[in-house]
Backbone bond lengths (Angstrom), bond angles and torsions (degrees), N, CA, C in turn:
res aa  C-N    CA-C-N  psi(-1)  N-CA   C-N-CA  omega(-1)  CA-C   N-CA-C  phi
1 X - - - 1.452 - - 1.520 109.58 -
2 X 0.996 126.19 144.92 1.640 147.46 -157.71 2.058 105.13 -106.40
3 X 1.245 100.77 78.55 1.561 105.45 158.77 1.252 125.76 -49.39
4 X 1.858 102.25 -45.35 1.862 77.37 -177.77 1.741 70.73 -152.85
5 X 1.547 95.57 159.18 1.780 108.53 -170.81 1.565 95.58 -82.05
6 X 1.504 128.56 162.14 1.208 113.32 160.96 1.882 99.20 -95.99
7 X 1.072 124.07 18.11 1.423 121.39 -177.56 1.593 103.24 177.53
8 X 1.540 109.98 95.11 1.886 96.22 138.16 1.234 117.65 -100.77
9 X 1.638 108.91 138.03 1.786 117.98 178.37 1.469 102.05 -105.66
10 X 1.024 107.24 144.57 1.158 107.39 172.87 1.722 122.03 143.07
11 X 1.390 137.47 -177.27 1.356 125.55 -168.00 1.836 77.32 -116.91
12 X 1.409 89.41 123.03 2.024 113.70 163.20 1.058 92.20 -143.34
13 X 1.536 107.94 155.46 1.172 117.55 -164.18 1.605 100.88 -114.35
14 X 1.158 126.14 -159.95 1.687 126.23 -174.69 1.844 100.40 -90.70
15 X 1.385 120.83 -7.06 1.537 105.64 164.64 1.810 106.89 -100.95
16 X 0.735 105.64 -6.77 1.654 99.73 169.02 1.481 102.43 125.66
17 X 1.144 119.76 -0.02 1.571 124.62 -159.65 1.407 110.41 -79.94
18 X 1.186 103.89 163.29 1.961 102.73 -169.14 2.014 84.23 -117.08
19 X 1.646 84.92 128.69 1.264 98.52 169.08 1.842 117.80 -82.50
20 X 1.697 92.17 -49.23 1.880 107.09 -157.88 1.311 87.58 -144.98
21 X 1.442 107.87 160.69 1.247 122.91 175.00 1.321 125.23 -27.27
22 X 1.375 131.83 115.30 1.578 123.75 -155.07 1.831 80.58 -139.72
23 X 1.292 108.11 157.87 1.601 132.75 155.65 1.429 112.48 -162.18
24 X 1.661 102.64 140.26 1.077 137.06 -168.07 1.903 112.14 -90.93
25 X 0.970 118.70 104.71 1.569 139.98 -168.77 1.928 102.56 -91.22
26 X 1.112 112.04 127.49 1.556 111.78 164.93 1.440 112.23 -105.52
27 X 1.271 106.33 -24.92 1.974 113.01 159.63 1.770 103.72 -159.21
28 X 1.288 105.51 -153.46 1.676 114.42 -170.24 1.959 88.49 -82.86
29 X 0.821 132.40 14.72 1.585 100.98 -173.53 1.105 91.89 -141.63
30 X 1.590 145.05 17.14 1.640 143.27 -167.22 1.375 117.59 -159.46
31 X 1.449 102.36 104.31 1.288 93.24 175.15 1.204 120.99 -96.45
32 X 1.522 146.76 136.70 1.782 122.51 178.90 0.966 97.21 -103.49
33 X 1.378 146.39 -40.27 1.489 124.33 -157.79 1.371 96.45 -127.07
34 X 1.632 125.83 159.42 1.524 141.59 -163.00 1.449 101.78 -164.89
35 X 1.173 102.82 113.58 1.730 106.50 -176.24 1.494 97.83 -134.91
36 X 1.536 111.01 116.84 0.687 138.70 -150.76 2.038 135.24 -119.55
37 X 1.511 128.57 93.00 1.441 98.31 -159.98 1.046 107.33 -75.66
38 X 1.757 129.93 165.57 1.073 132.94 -176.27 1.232 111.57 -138.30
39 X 1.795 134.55 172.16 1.595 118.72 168.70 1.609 80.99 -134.22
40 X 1.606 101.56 179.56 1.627 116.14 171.10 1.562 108.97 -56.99
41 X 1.185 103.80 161.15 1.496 109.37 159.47 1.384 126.36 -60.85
42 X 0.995 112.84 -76.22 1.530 126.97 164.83 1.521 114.60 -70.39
43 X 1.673 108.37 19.83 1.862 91.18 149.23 1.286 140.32 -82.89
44 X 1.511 126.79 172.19 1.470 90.87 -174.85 2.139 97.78 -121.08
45 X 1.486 107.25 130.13 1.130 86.54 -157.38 1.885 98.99 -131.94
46 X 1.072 125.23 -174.64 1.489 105.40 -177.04 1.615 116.85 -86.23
47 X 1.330 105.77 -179.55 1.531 98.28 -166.53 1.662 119.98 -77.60
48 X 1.807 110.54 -16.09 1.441 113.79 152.24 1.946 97.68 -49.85
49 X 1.253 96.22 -85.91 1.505 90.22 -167.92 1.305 147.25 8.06
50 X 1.542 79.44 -58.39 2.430 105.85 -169.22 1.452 90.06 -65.00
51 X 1.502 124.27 -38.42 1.773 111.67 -177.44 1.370 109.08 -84.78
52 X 1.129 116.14 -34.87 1.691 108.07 -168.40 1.431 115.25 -70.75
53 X 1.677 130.86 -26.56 1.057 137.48 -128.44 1.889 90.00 -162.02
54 X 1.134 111.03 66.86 1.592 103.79 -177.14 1.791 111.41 -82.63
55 X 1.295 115.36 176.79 1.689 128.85 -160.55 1.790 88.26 -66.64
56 X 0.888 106.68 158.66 1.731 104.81 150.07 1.347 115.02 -54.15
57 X 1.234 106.97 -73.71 2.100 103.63 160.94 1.390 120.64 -2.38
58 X 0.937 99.61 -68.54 1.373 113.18 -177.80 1.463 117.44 -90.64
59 X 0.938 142.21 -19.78 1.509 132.49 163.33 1.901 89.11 -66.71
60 X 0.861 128.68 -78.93 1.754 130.79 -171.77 1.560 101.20 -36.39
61 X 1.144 132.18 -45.49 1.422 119.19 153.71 1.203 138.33 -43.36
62 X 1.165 117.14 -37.10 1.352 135.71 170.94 1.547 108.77 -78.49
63 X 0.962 127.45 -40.26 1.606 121.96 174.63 1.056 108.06 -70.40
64 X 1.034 126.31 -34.07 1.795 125.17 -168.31 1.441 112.77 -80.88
65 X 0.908 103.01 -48.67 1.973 113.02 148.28 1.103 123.09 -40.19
66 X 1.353 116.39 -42.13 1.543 119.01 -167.55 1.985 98.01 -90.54
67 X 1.541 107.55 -14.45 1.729 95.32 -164.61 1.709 126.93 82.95
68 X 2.018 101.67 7.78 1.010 104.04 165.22 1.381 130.48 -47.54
69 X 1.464 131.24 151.49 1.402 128.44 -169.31 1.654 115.68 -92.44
70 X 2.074 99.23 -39.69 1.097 105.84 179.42 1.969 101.11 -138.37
71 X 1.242 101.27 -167.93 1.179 102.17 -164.65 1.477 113.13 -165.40
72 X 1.595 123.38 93.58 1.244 112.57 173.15 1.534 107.98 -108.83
73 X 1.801 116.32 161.28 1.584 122.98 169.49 1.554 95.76 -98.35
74 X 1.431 100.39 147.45 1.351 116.16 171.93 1.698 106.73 -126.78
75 X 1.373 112.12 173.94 1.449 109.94 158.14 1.553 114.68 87.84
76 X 1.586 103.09 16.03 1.432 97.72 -168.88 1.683 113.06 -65.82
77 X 1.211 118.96 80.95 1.849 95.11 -171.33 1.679 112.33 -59.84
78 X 1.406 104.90 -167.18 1.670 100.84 -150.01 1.588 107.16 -85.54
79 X 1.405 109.63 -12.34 1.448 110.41 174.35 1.869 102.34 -63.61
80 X 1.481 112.36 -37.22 1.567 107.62 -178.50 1.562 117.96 -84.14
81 X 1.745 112.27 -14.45 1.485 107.94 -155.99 1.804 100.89 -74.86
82 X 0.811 144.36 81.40 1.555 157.34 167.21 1.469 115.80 -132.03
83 X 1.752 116.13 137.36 0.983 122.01 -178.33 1.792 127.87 -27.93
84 X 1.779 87.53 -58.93 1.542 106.96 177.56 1.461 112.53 -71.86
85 X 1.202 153.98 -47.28 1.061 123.33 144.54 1.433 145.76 -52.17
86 X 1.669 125.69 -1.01 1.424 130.42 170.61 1.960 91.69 -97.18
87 X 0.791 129.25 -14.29 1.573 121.95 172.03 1.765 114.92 -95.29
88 X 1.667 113.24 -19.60 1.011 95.57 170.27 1.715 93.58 -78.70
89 X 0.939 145.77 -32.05 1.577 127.15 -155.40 0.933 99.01 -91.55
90 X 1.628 154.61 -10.01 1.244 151.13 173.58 1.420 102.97 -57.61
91 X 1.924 96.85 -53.30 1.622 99.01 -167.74 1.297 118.13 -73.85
92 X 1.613 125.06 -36.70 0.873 133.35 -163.17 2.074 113.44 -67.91
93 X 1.866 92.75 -43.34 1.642 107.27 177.33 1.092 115.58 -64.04
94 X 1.572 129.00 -43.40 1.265 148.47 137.13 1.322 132.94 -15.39
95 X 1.426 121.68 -60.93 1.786 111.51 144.29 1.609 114.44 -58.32
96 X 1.300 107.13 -59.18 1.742 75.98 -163.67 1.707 112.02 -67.00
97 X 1.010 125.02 -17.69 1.810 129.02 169.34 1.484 100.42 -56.97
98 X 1.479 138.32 -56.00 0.854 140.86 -143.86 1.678 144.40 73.92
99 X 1.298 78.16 -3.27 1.885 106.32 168.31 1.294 115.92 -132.71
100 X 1.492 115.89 176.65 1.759 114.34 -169.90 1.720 93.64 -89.11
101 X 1.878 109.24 131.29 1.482 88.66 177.68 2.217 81.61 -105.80
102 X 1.421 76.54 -154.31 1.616 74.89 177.90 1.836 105.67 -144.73
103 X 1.299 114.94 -162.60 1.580 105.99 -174.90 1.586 81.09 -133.93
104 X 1.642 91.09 147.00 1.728 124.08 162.62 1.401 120.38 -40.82
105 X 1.075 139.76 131.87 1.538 131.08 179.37 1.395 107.13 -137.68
106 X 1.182 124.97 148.83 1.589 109.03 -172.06 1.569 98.55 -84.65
107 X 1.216 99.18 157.86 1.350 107.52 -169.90 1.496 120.07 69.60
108 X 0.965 126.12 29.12 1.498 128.73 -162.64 1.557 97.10 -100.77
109 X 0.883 123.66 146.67 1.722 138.26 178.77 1.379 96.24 -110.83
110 X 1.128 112.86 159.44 1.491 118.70 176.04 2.061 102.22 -162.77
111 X 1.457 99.94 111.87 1.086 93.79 175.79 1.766 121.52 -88.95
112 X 0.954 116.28 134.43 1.789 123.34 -179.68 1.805 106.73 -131.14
C-alpha cells in the first residue's frame, strides 16, 4: 500500500478533486492509478477530441502497455452518463486492460 505517491500529475484542485487526466506514480517505473477522460466509441467528436479523450478500448490499451496497476474513466458528460453506456466501457476498457477498471463518480474516494 502506497503512503505517499512519489508523483501525482495531473490538474487537482485544492479540495482533492481531479480536474484532467491525472496518474498516480510510486516511483519512475510504476504507475497504480490512471484516471482517465474518455468519449463513446461511435461518437462523433472533433479532431482535438479523438486525442484528448480516447475510446475506453483504447485508454485500456494504453495502460496495459504502460504496466498500469489500475484504471479509472472519467469525464463521462451527460450525453454518456447512463447505465448502458458506463457498462459498455467497463467491459469494453476492461478487455483490452485486462483487468476490471471502473468509472469516476463524483464524490468517489479512492483509496491507494
Amino acid at each position: 500500500m502506497i503512503t505517499q505517491p512519489v508523483a501525482m500529475i495531473g490538474n487537482i484542485d485544492n479540495d482533492g478533486f481531479l480536474g484532467e487526466t491525472c496518474f498516480v506514480q510510486r516511483d519512475q517505473n510504476t504507475t497504480d492509478i490512471v484516471v482517465d477522460e474518455c468519449r463513446l466509441d461511435d461518437e462523433v467528436v472533433s479532431p482535438e477530441m479523438v486525442s484528448a479523450a480516447p475510446t475506453p478500448m483504447e485508454i485500456g490499451e494504453m495502460a496495459k502497455r504502460a504496466g498500469v496497476r489500475s484504471l479509472i474513466l472519467s469525464h463521462f458528460r451527460k450525453h454518456m452518463d447512463d447505465p448502458r453506456h458506463h457498462n459498455s466501457a467497463i467491459k469494453k476498457g476492461s478487455e483490452a486492460f485486462g483487468k476490471t477498471i471502473s468509472i469516476a463518480e463524483d464524490l468517489k474516494q479512492i483509496k491507494i
